[in-house]
Every structure is written in structure tokens, then in C-alpha cells.
N, C-alpha and C positions, 0 to 999 in steps of 0.2 A: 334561358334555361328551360328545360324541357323536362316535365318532371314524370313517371309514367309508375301507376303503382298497378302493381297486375294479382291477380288473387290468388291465393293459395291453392296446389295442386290437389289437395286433401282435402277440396269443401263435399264434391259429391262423389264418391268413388263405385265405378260399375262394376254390380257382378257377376263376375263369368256365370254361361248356364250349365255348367255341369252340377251333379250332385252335391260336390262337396264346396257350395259357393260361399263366400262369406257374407252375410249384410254387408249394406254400403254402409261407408262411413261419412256421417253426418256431424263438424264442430257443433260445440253449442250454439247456441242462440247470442251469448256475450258478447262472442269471437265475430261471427257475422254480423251482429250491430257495429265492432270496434274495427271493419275490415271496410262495411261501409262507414263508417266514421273516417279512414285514410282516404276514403276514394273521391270524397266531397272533399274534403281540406285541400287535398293534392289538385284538384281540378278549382279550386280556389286560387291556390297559388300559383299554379301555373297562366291561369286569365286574367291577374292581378285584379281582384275583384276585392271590395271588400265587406268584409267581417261580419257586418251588418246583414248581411245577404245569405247568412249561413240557411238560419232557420226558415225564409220563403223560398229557398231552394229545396229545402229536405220535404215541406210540403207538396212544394209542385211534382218531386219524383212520388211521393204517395200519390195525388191524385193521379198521375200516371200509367202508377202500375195497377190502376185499378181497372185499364182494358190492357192486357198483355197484348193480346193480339194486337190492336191498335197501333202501342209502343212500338213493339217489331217494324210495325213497317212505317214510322216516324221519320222522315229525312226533311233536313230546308241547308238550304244554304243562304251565305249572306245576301243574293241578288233578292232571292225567292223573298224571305226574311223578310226586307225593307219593303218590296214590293208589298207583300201579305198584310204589311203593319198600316203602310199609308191606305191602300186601296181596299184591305178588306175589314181587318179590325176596328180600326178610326173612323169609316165610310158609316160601318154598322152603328156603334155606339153613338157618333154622332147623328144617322136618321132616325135612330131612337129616340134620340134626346130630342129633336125637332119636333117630330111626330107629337110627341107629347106635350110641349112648351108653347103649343101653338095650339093648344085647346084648354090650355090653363093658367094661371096669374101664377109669374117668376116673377125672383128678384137678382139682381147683376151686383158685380164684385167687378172692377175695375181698376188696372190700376199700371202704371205705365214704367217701364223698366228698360235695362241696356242691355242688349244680350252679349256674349263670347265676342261677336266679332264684329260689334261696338256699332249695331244698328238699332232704333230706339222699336222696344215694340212695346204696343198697346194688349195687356194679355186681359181678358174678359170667361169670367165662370158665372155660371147660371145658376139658380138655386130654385128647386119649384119642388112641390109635393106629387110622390109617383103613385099613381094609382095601381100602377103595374107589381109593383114592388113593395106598395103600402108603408111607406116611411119618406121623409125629407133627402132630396137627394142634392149633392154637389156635382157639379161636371166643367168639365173646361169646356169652354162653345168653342173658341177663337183667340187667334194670334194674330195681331194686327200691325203688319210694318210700318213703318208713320218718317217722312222726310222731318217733318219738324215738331214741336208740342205745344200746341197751341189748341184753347178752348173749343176754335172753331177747325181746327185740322183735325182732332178729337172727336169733335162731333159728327164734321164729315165722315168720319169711317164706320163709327158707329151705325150712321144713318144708311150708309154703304151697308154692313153688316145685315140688317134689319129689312134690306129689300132684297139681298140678295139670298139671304134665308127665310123669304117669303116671310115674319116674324109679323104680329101684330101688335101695337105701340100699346092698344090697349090692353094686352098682359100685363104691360110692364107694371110692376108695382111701387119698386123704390129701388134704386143705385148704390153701394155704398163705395166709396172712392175715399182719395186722401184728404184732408182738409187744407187742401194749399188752394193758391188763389186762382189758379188754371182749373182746379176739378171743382169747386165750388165758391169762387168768390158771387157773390151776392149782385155784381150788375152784370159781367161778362163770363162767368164760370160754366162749364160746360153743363153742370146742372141745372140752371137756370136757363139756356140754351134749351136743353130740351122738355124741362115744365114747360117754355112758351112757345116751340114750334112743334113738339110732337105729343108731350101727355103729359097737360096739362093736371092731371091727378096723381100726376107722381109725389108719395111721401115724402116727406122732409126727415129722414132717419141720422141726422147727423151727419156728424164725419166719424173717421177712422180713429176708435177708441187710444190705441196705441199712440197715434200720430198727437192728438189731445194731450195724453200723459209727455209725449217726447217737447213737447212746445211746454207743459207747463215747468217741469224740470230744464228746461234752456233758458226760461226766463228766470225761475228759482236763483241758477245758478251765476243769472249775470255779472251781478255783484264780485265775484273772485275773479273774475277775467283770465277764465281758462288757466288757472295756476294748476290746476288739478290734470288738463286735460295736456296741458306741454310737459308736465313732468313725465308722465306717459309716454308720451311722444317722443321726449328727448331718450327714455330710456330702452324703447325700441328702436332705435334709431343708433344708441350706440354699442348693441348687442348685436344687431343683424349682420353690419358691416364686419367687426372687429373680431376675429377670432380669439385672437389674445384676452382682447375683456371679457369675451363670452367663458372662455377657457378658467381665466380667475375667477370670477363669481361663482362656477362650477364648483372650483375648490374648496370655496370661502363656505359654501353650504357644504359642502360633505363635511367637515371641520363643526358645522356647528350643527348637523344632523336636520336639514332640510330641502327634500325635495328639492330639484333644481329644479326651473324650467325657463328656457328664454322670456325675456317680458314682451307679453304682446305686443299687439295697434288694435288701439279701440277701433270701433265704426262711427264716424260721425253719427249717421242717420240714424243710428238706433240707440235710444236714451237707458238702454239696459248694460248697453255694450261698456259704457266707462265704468258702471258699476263695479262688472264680472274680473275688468282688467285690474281696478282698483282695488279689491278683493285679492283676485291672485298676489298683485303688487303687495298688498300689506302681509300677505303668508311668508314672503321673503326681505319684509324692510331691513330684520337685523343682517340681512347676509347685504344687505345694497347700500346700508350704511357705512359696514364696517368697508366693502369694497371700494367706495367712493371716497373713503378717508386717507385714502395713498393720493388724490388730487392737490387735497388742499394744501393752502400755503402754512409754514410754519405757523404765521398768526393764529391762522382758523381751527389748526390743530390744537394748538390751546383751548381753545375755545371749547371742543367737539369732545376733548379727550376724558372729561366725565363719561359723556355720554359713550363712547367706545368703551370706558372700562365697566359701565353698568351690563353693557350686551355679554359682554364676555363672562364676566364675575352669573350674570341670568343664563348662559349657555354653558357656564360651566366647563369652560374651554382649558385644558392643559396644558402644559409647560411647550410641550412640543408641537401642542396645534398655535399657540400663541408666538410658537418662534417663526412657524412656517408662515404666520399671516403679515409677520415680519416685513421676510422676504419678498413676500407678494407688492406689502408697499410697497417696498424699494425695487423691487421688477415694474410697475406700474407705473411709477413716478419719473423712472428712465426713461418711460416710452411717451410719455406725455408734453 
């Protein structure tokens, strides 16, 4: 779809030069801020861009217009673009970043990842203090492709890194990496790797505070045996697929006046993520109980039917939302 919003014919009106000219007509100022307000959104939605991006977009057109002329004669296209971005933008900020890092004591952020098109890479940020710019700076150095992940294939690139950005070892001040047994186990870790073949005065700063907290809450939690983490599981799992159950539970909250929203999948790897889902999950237990109560067997319905009539009698539910949740069992129980 092609969305195209063009300006009003009445923003600047010229006046003829005879005697009897009129002033030009000039909208307000409202009108022109709400005229560029359509013309960012519509060039939003037309580059499916998102939302996020509104307000460093509105900035970059300010700092922009602050050389008209300049503007004017502004062109790239996409070859120019990518050309521009690898060879002149990146080229720059990164000999600056060397230039500098190589007369001063950095610290490294480390940390190894899969990227889109499932090749493992080693991504490394530099952290040093800029005398240039008078404040602590972050920068990405390098992206590092890696066949396998291993301490010492780790290290090899590293060390690669290091000679190939002519980099002095005795900068280096301290690492901070993950605390698994590949980035800092204690006989073969890659950190240990390089206290003893290249600096040896590198600091001992721990590991990855996070990583800490995600290992202490794993062990916390052994004890339950992921009872928390499969309910989860099972209940994204039978929302994504089913349109039908997705469809009932929809109903089942509008009936009881809550927000729908499909039940996520936690992240294994991040010890916040079961949290956020579990949370969500309890904003809608009353809508996932009573939905799930079209499963059970006669017996269980016995069982459970207190607890059904406390949701309801606590929600406040009507003759006619209670008739339609009816139905829903008996629609539900058919298909099961």
C-alpha cells in the first residue's frame, strides 16, 4: 500500500505584484506542526517502521533543517547508503575508537551469541575513558564469526582481534563475560587462558551479575521440578496452535472484564522471563480456570465446582454471561 499525504495548497499563497495585492496567506503554526505530524506518521507507515522510532526521527529532521541548503541537495540511495555506512561511518568511529584504546587502559564485555542465520558469533564492546569527549565511553570493537565455542577457539580469535588491531594486551584491564564454564571455568576458561598467556594482570571482576542471579534462582527452584515452568509451557503451547481455544478464552475474559492476551513462552535463559509470564499468567488465572473447567472429567468437576462458583459469585458474572460460559463448556468438551 502506498500511502502519499501531500500538503495543503493554502500553506504559502503568492502575491500578485499589482497594487491591490493581498498578503499571503500563512495557517497557523498548529496546523503546520499537525500537517507535519501526518507526514512523519504516513512515511511511518508506509516503511513499516516502528513507533519507537517516531521521536529520533522528528529529531534528525530538526537537526537537518538546521543547514537548508545542505538538505536540498541531500541524496543516497540504498547502494551508496550501505557503501557509506560500512566504509565511511564504521571505518571512522572505529579508528577513533583504536586510536584512543591503544594509549589507554580498556575494559571488554564479551559475550557469545547466534545470530538470524544460525552462525555462532563472538560479539566484543570496549569500555575505556575518553579524553576526547571527557566521560566513560562504550563502543562495539568487533564481531567475531567462530566455527565452534570453545575456550580455546575463543581465545584464538580474541588473540586474532588483538594483533590485527595492532591492540596492546597491557591495556587490557579486566573482561567481563558469562560465568559458564567455557568463559571462566577456573582450569580451562577462556579467562584463565589469557591471565596466563597474554595479561597476566588482568582483574578478577567476577562474572555476569545477571547470569549469578539466573543460576541462583535455577537452583532455588529445583525443588518444584519445573511445575511452574511446564504449566507455562503447556499453556502456550495450547493457545498458539488452536484457534478455537484461543477464541474461547477471549470470550471467557470479555465475560469477566479482563484484558485478553495469548499466554506467552517464557525464555529459558533469562531467570526474569518466568517471572513477567507468570505474572501475566496470574492477571488472567480466573479466565484460565474457568476455561479449562470444560476439560475435566465429571469426577473433577465435582471437585473444582466450589472453586468455579467463588470466580464467578468474585466476578460478578450474570445470568447471561453464566449461560454463555455454559455453552463454551459444552462447545469445548466436543472438541476435546
Amino acid at each position: 500500500m502506498h500511502i502519499e499525504i501531500a500538503r495543503a495548497d493554502n500553506i504559502i499563497v503568492a502575491a500578485p505584484h499589482n497594487n491591490s495585492a493581498q498578503p499571503r496567506s500563512i495557517p497557523p503554526l498548529c496546523n503546520r506542526v499537525a500537517q507535519d505530524q501526518a507526514l512523519m506518521l504516513g512515511f511511518i507507515a508506509e516503511n513499516s517502521l516502528p513507533l519507537s522510532v517516531t521521536s529520533g526521527i522528528i529529531k534528525l529532521a530538526q537537526e537537518l533543517a538546521k543547514d537548508p541548503k545542505a538538505l536540498a541537495e541531500l541524496s543516497m540511495d540504498r547502494t551508496s547508503a550501505s557503501y557509506k555506512l560500512t566504509h565511511g561511518v564504521k571505518k571512522t568511529i572505529l579508528d577513533e575508537v583504536l586510536e584512543e584504546i591503544r594509549s589507554v587502559p580498556f575494559s571488554l564485555n564479551v559475550d557469545e551469541a547466534t545470530s538470524k542465520t544460525n552462525k555462532r558469533v563472538l560479539g566484543v564492546l570496549v569500555s575505556y575513558w575518553s579524553e576526547k569527549h571527557e566521560r566513560m565511553v562504550v563502543q562495539h570493537l568487533a564481531a567475531l564469526e567462530l566455527i565452534s565455542v570453545t575456550a580455546e577457539s575463543l581465545f584464538s580469535a580474541l588473540d586474532g582481534l588483538f594483533e590485527r588491531m595492532n591492540l596492546p594486551w597491557d591495556n587490557l584491564v579486566s573482561i567481563l563475560m558469562d560465568s559458564c564454564a567455557v568463559m571462566r571455568g577456573s582450569k580451562n576458561g577462556l579467562e584463565k587462558k589469557i591471565r596466563d598467556r597474554r595479561a597476566p594482570h588482568l582483574l578478577d571482576i567476577d562474572g555476569d551479575s545477571c547470569h549469578h542471579l539466573h543460576n541462583a534462582s535455577k537452583k532455588l527452584c529445583c525443588p518444584f521440578e519445573r511445575w511452574v515452568e511446564s504449566l507455562l509451557s503447556d499453556l502456550h503451547t495450547d493457545h498458539k496452535w488452536s484457534a478455537d481455544m484461543k477464541d474461547g478464552l477471549r470470550e471467557i475474559c470479555s465475560i469477566f472484564g479482563i484484558r485478553f492476551s495469548r499466554p506467552e513462552c517464557y525464555i529459558p535463559h533469562r531467570w526474569l522471563s518466568v517471572l513477567d509470564v507468570s505474572l501475566e499468567t496470574l492477571r488472567m488465572w480466573d479466565a484460565l480456570v474457568m476455561f479449562y473447567y470444560a476439560f475435566l472429567s465429571n469426577e473433577d468437576k465435582c471437585t473444582y465446582k466450589d472453586i468455579v462458583s467463588a470466580i464467578l459469585q468474585k466476578r460478578e458474572v450474570q445470568e447471561t454471561g453464566r449461560a454463555r460460559i455454559k455453552e463454551l463448556w459444552k462447545e469445548l468438551g466436543n472438541r476435546s
